[in-house]
C-alpha positions as MATLAB code, in Angstrom:
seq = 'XXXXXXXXXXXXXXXXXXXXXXXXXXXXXXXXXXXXXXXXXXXXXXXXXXXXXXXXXXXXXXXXXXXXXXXXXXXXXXXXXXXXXXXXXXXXXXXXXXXXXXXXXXXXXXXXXXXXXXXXXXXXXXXXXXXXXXXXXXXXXXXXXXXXXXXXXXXXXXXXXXXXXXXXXXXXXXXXXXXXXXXXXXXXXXXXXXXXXXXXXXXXXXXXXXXXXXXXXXX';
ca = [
       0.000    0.000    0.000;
       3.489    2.677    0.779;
       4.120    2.204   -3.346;
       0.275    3.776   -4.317;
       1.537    7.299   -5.058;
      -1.266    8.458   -6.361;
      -3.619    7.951   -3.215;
      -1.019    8.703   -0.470;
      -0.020   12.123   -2.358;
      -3.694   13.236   -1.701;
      -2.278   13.569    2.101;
       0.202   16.336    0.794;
      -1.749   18.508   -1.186;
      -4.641   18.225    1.729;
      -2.253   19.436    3.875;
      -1.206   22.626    2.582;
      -4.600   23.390    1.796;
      -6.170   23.100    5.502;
      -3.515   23.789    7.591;
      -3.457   27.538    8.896;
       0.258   27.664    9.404;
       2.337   29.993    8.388;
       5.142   27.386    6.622;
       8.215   29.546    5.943;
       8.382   29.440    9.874;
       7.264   26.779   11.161;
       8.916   24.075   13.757;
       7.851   20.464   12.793;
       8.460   16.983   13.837;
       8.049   14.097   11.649;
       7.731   11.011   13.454;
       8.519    7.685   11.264;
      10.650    8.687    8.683;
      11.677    5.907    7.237;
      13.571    6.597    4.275;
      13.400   10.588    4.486;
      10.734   11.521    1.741;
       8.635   13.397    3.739;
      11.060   15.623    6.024;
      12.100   16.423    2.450;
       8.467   17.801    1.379;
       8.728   19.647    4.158;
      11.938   21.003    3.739;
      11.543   21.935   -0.157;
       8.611   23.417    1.177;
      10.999   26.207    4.092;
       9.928   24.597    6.868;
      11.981   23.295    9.733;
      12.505   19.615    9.941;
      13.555   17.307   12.854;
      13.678   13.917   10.847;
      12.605   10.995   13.476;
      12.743    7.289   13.820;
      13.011    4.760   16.664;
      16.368    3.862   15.373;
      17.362    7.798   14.142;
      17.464    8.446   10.668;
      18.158    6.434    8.260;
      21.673    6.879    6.062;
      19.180    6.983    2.794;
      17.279    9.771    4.201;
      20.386   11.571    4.892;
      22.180   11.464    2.145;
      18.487   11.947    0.513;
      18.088   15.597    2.253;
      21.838   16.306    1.010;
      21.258   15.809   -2.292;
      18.233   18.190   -2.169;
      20.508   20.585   -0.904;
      17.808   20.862    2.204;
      20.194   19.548    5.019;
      20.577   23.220    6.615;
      17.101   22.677    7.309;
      17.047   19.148    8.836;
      18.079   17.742   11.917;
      18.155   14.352   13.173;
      16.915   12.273   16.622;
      15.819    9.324   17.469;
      12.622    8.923   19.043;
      10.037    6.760   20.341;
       6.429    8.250   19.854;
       5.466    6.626   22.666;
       7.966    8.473   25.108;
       8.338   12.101   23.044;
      11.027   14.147   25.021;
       9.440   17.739   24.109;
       6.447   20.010   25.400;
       4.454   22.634   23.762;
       7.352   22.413   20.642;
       6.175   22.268   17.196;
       4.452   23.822   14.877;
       3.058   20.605   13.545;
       3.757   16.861   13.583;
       3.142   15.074   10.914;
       3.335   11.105    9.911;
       2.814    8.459    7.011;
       1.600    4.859    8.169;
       3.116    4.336   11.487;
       0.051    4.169   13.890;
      -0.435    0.201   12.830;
       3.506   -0.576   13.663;
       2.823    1.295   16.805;
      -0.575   -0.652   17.810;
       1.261   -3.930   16.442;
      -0.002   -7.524   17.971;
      -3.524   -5.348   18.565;
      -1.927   -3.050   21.077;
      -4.647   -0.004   21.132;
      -3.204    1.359   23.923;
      -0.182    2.433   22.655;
      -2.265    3.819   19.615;
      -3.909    6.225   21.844;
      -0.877    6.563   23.867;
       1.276    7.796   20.877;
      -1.609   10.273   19.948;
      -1.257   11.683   23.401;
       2.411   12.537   23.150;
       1.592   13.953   19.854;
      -0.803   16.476   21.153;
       1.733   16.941   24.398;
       4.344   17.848   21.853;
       2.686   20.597   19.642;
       2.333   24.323   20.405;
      -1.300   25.153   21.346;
      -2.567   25.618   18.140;
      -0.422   23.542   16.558;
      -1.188   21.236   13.586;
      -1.198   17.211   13.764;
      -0.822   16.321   10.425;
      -1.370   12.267    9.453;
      -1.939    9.649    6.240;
      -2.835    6.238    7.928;
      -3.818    2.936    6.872;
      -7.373    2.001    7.316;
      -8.698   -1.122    8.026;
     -10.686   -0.551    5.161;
     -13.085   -3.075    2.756;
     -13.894   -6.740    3.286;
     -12.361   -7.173    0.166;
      -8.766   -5.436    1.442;
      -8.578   -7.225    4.569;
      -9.262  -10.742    2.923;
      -6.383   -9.672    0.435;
      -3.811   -9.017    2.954;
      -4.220  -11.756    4.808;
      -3.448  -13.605    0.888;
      -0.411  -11.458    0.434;
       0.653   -9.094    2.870;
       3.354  -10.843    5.878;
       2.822   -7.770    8.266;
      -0.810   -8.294    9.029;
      -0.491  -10.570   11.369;
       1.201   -8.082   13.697;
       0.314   -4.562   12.041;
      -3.357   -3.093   13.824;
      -5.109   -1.464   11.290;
      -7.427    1.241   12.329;
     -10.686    2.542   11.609;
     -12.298    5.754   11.141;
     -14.339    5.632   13.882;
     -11.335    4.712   15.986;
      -9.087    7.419   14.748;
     -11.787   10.006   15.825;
     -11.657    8.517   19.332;
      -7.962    8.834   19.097;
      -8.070   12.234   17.706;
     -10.824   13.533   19.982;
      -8.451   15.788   22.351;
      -7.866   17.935   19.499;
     -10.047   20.801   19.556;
     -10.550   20.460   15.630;
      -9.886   17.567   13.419;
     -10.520   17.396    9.148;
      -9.919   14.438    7.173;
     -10.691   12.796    4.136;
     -10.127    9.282    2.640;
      -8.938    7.869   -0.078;
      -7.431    4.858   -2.278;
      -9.653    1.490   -2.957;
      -8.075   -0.290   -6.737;
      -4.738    0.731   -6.639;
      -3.317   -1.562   -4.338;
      -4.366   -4.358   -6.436;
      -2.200   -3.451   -9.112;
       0.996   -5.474   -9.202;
       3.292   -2.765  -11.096;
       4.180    1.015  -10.552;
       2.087    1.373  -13.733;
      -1.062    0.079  -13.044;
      -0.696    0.950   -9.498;
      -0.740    4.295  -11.167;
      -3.465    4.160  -13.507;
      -5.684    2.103  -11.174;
      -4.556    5.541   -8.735;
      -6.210    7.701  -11.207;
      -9.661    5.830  -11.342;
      -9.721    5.348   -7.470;
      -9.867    9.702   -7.421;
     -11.684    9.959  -10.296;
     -14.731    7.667   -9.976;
     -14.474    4.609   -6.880;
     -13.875    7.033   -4.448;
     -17.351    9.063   -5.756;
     -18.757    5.770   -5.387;
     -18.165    3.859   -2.624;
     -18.507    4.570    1.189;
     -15.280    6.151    3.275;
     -15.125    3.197    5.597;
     -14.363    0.957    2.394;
     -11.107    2.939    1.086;
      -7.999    2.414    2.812;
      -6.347    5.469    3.469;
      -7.006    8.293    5.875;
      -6.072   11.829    5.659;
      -6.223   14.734    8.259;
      -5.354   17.438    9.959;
      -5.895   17.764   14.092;
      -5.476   21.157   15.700;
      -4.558   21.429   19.103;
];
C-alpha cells in the first residue's frame, strides 16, 4: 500500500490546503521517517525539519536531504512516539503509516498513547498532520491476509477509531482515499488504477471501504 503514489499524495496537497500555518516558519516533527521523503516535502517546502525514527534516521534519508541541498534545514533524533522528550514544541507533527507498527499484535493502547504525546508535543494551536492505513473493505482485509506478511502483527485502524484517538484535538478534518490501486501489481497500473480510485471509486463507494485516511488535528 506505501508504493500507491497516487492515493497517499492526496495527504500532501490536503495538507497545505487546511492547515493555517504559516510554513516559511514553522517548527515540525516528523515522526517515522523511514527513508526521508517526507522531512524532504517539508523542507523543499521552508519549513523546519527534525527527521525521526526509533532507530534515528536512516543513512538513505540523509544522504536523501543532502542531495536536495535541504540539510541546513534538517536535523536528526531518534525517538520513540510513545515516550516524546518535548512540550508545547512544534508547529506541527506530521506522519505516514506508522500508527499500525505502533498498535502492532492489537496493542490499542499504545495507539492512543502515541496520539497523546503527539498532542503533548505541539504548540497550542499547533497542527497534527497524518496519512494512515485504514482497516478498510472486506475485500482489502481478505487480500492481505493472501499477500501481505505484516498483518499478522500490524493493527489497522478505523475511522471511527481514529476520531476517538483524535478527539483531544479541539478540531480535526480528514478525508479518505485509495480502494483499486493496491491491487495493481506494477508502478504502472498501481498508477493508472490511482487515477480511477480519485476519479470515480472514491465518488462511489462509502469512506469506511477505502484504505487510506487523511487529516489534519489542531490542538
Amino acid at each position: 500500500e506505501n508504493e500507491d503514489i497516487q492515493n497517499w499524495s492526496v495527504a500532501l496537497q490536503y495538507w497545505m490546503e487546511r492547515t493555517a500555518q504559516d510554513l516559511s516558519s514553522v517548527n515540525t516533527l516528523e515522526i517515522g521517517a523511514g527513508r526521508g521523503g517526507l522531512s524532504l516535502w517539508a523542507a523543499l517546502n521552508g519549513m523546519k525539519v527534525l527527521c525521526t525514527d526509533l532507530q534515528g534516521a536512516s543513512k538513505e534519508a540523509i544522504e536523501k536531504h543532502k542531495k536536495f541541498g535541504v540539510s541546513h534545514l534538517v536535523e536528526y533524533e531518534a525517538l520513540n512516539a510513545l515516550s516524546i522528550p518535548y512540550s508545547d514544541k512544534f508547529d506541527v507533527v506530521f506522519f505516514k503509516s506508522v500508527l499500525g507498527g505502533i498498535g502492532s499484535f492489537n496493542n490499542k493502547a499504545n495507539q492512543v498513547k502515541a496520539i497523546n504525546e503527539i498532542y503533548k508535543s505541539l504548540k497550542k494551536g499547533g497542527e497534527l498532520w497524518f496519512a494512515e492505513n485504514l482497516k478498510a473493505s472486506p475485500l482489502h482485509r481478505f487480500a492481505r491476509r493472501l499477500f501481505v506478511e505484516r498483518v499478522n502483527s500490524w493493527r489497522y485502524v478505523t475511522i471511527q477509531e481514529m476520531k476517538e484517538f483524535l478527539s483531544v484535538f479541539s478540531e480535526v478534518e480528514y478525508r479518505t482515499a485509495g480502494f483499486l490501486s493496491v491491487f495493481g501489481i506494477n508502478s504502472f497500473q498501481r498508477s493508472v488504477l490511482g487515477k480511477i480510485d480519485r476519479i470515480i471509486v472514491d465518488k462511489l463507494f462509502p469512506e469506511s471501504w477505502r484504505y487510506i485516511i487523511i487529516g489534519v488535528a489542531r490542538k
